[in-house]
N, C-alpha and C positions, 0 to 999 in steps of 0.2 A: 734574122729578124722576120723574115716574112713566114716561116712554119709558126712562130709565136703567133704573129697575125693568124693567119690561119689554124689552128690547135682555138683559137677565144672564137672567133668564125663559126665552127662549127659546135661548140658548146652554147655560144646564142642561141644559133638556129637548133640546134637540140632544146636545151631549154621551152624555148617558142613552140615547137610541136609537143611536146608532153606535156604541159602546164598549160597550152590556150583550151577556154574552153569553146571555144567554134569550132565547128564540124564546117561549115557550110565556110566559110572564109579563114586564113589563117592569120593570125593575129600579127603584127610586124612590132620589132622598134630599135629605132638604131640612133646608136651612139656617134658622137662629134669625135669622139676618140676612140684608140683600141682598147676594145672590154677584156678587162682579166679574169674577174669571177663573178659569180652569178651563185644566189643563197635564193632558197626558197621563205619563206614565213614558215609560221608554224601552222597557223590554220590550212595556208595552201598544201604543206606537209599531209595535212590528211581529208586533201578532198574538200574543205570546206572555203573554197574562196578565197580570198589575202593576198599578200603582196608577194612580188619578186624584188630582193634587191640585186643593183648591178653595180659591179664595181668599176671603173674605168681608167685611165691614162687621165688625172688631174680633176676624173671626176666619181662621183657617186651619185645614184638614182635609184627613188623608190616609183615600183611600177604597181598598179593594178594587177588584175586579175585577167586583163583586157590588153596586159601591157603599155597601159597610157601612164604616162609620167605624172604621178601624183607628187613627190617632191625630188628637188634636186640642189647639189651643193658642189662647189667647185673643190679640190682638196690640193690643186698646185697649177702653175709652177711653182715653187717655193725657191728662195734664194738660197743655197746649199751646197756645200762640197763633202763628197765620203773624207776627203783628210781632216774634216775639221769638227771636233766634239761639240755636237748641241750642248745649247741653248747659239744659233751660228747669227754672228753678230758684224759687225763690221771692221772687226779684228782680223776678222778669217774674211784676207782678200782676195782669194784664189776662188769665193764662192758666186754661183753665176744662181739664173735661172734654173732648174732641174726638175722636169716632170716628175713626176710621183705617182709611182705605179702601184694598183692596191695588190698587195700579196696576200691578205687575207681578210674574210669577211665570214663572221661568227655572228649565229641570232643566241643571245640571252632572252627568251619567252618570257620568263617570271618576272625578270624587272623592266620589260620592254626595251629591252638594250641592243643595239647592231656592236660589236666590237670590231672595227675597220683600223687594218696592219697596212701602210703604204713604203713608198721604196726610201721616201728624203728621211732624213733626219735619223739612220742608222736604222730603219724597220722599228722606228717609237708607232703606236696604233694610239686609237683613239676612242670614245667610247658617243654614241648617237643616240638618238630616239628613233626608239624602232616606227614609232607613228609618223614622223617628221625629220628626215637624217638630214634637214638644215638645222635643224638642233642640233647642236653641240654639248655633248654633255659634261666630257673629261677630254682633257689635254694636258701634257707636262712636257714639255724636253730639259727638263733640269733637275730630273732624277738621275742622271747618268747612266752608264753602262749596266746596270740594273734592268731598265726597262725599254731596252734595244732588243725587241721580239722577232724580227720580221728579218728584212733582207736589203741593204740598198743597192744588191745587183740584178738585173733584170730576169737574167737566166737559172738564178738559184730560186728553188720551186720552197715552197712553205703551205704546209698543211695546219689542219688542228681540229679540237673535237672541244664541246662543252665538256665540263668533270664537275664534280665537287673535291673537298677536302675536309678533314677533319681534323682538328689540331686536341692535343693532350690534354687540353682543357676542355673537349668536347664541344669545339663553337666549330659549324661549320659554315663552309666558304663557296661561294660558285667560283670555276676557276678555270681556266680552256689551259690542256697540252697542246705543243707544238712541239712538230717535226720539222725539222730545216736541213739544207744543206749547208755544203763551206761557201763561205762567202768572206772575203779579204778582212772586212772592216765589219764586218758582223760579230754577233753574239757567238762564242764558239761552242753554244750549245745544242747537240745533233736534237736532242729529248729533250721540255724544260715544262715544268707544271706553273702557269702565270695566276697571280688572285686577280679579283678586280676589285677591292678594294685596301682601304688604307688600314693594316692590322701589326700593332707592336711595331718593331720595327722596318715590316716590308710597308711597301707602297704598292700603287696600283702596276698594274702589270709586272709587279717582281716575279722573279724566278725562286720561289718557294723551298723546291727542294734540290739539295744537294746529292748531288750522283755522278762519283767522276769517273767513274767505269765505263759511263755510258756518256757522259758529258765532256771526254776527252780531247782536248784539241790535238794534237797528235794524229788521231785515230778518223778525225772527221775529213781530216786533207786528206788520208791514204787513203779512204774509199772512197771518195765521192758521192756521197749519197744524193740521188735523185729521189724527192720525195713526191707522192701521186695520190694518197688518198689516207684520210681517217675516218674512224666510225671505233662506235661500243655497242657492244651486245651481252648480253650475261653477265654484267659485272667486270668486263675487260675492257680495254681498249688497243685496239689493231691500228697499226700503221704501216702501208702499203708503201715500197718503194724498190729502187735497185741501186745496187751497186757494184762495184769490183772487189775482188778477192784479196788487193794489197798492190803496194807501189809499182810493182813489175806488170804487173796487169791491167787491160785495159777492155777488156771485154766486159760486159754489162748481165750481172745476175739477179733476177728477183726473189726478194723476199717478201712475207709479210711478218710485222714483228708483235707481239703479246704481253699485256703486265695485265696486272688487276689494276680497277680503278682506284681503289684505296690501298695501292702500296706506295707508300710513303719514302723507299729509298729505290726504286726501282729493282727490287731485288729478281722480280719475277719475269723481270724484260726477257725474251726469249725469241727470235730468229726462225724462223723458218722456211727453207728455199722452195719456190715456187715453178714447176717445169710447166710449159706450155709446149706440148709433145716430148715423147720419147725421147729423142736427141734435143732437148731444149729451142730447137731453132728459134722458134718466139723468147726472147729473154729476155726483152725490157719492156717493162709494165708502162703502159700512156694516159690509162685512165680506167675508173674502178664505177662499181654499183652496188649497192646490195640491198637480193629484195627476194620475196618468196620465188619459186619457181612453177605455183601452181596445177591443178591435178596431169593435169597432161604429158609436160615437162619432167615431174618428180616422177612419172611410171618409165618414161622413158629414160630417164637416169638409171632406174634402180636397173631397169633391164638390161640396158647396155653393159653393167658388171662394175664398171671402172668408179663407181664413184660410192657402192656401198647400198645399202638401203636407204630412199631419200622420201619423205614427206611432204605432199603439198603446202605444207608451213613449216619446213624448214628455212633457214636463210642461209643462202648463197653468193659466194665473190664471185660476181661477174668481171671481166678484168680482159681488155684491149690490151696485146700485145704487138712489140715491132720487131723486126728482125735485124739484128748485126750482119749476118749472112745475106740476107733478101731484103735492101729496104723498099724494095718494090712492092711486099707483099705486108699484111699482118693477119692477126688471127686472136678469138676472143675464147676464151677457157673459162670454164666454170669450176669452183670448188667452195661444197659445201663446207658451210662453218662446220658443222660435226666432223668432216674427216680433216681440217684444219688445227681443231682442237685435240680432238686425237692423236693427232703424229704428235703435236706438241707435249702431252703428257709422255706421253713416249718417251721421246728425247729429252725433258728434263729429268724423268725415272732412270731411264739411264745414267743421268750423270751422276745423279744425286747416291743413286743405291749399285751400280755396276761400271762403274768408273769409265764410263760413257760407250759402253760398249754393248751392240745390241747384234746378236746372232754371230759372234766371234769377229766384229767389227767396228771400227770406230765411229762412233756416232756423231759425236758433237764436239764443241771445238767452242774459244772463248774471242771473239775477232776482237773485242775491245780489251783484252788484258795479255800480258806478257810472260806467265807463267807458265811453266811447262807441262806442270801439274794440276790441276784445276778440279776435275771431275774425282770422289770419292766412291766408298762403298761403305754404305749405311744401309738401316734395316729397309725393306720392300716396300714400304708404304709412305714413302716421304713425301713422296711427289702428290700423296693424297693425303696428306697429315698437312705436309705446309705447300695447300696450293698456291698461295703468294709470295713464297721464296722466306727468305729470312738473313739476318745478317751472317749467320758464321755455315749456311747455304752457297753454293758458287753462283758467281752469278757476275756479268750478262751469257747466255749460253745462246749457240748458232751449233745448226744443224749442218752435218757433213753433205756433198753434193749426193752420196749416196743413198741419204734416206732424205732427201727433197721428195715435197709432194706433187707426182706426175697425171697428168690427165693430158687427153688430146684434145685438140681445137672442137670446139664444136661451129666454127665458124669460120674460114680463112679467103680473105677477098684482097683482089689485087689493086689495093687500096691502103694509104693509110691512116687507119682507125685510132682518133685521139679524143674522142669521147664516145660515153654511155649511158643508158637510164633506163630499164626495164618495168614493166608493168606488166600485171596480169589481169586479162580480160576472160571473162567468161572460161577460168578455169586454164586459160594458155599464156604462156608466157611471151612477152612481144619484149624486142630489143630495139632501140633507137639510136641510131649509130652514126657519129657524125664524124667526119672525113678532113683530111689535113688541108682537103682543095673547098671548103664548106658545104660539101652534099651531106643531106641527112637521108638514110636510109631504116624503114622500118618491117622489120623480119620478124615470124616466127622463128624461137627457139629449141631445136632440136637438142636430143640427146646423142645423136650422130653427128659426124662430121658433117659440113654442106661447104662444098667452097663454088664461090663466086668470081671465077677467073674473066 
């Protein structure tokens, strides 16, 4: 319990110094209970003033610019038990008081909407006024197992990203993905595309698309997926996490994983393992960023060799790692989306057109399916004919530990680092780095290693 404390500790206090605009005094503000997440606005998003929202242990807050509580609304205790199926009534006599922890907190801009995932009532969310989050806008718990998004256990982490949809009759839909882990009494779906609203037969927050390659329950217990960050760029969307390699295994590997935004059966879901040095020492990912690297940083990338030719407007995974080996120490790696992308074409061209075999070696491998044979040989240019997979395509495809994308630390302090936020000022990239005990630390970013022992 107390690294959870700690881990929301220092994602505040990060928050607080990158978002306040005082130089001259640092903005405060604290919560009655422990804060889980913390979402920017959209305006604050780019520079122009707006709100922070704060999710909290039974509560929700909308803050200024200033960090001063402009609204707030209680969201538990609620009366509730994980064994007992919402709508929980007085039937279910086992159900007590149970705090309600927010696991996820999404801004919808266009229709002014906060979408807010908490712990009770099987991870049901809810939908807010992004002006006024004591508005209430949507609630259901008697949708059933349908619109159980979230998580009702503490330690299972839940991520997500705004998306659209597009249905065969050309209507489209705003709709956030979610990444989750296993969780007993949860939804057993690792990926799941939600709508927000009410269309034919889904309802609000349904799970849209069907995907059991990648939606398997089986496959979600044997790896334990930790998940730790989402975002889209280019038409994809990325989800950052770690996991193990299968039931025997208990060691902890990073990946970041890939679809297009508009695939519709996840066909193009695709794995990519993540080294944080050489011998992986750094292996599990704590918390993510992505943000230009600015003229200075991108020269010193290109220079340093390891990372390719990089552009001061490139975008880059910044990404806090910890050690299974050393939990004394951690260490922050960089990898650009371009050589992200790359390996990943790589290895679905492999599978698709050289039966997953790249330099007389095995490439890729399918963690969520049980076939022995998987990967084909079709013409060269598949992997660029159908860059969003297709059905009679393999698919979900994971990269072998061999061809993982390796870089070394550009940062390693004996410390541990469970959050991040980067900014570039006058052409340099600054890191903001907050710590499992809640110091926030703000460094230039090197294209060299620097460690801070």
């Amino acid at each position: 319990m107390e690294r959870w404390w700690a881990w929301q500790l220092a994602l505040v206090a990060l928050a607080t110094v990158y978002l306040s605009p005082s130089h001259g005094k640092m903005a405060e503000f604290t919560s009655d209970t422990l804060i889980n997440n913390v979402v920017a606005g959209p305006d604050l998003r780019r520079g122009q003033g707006g709100r922070l929202y704060v999710g909290a242990v039974n509560a929700l807050y909308q803050l200024n610019q200033n960090l001063e509580v402009e609204s707030r609304t209680e969201t538990g205790p609620k009366r509730d038990n994980r064994q007992c199926t919402p709508p929980v009534t007085d039937a279910c006599e086992e159900a007590v008081d149970t705090d309600n922890h927010n696991k996820l907190l999404l801004v919808h801009a266009a229709r002014d909407v906060l979408v807010v995932c908490g712990s009770v009532f099987r991870g049901i969310c809810s939908l807010r006024n992004l002006s006024n989050v004591e508005q209430l806008l949507y609630f259901s718990d008697t949708k059933g197992e349908k619109s159980y998004v979230a998580s009702a256990e503490e330690s299972v982490s839940v991520v997500g990203v705004m998306s659209y949809f597009t249905t065969r009759e050309k209507a489209n839909f705003t709709v956030f993905l979610v990444g989750k882990g296993y969780g007993s009494h949860d939804s057993t779906k690792l990926i799941s595309t939600r709508i927000l609203q009410d269309y034919g037969d889904w309802v609000v927050f349904d799970s849209i698309i069907e995907a059991s390659a990648v939606q398997a329950n089986p496959f979600v217990l044997r790896y334990l997926h930790d998940f730790r960050f989402a975002f889209k760029d280019g038409g994809f969307v990325y989800f950052l996490f770690s996991r193990t390699l299968g039931v025997q295994d208990t060691k902890n590997f990073t990946f970041v994983s890939r679809m297009c935004e508009d695939d519709q059966g996840y066909y193009s879901y695709t794995e990519l393992q993540l080294n944080c040095s050489a011998a992986n020492k750094y292996n599990k990912a704590q918390a993510a960023y992505v943000a230009t690297p600015g003229e200075v940083l991108a020269q010193s990338m290109t220079s340093s060799g390891q990372y390719g030719r990089v552009s001061a407007s490139d975008k880059v995974l910044f990404v806090t790692f910890t050690s299974d080996e050393d939990p004394s120490t951690s260490a922050m790696c960089m990898f650009p989306l371009r050589s992200i992308n790359s390996r990943l074409v790589e290895i679905i061209g492999a599978c698709y057109s050289h039966h997953g075999i790249i330099s007389e070696k095995a490439a890729v491998y399918s963690p969520y399916s049980s076939k022995e044979e998987l990967c084909s040989e079709k013409p060269r240019d598949m992997a660029h004919r159908y860059r969003c997979g297709a059905e009679f395509l393999p698919s979900p495809l994971a990269s072998k530990a061999e061809f993982a994308l390796t870089v070394e630390p550009s940062l390693v302090r004996k410390a541990h680092m469970t959050a991040v936020a980067v900014a570039e000022v006058e052409g340099h990239a600054v890191a903001f780095l907050g710590t499992a005990t809640g110091e926030v630390t703000q460094l230039p970013v090197a294209g060299k290693s620097v460690f801070m022992l």
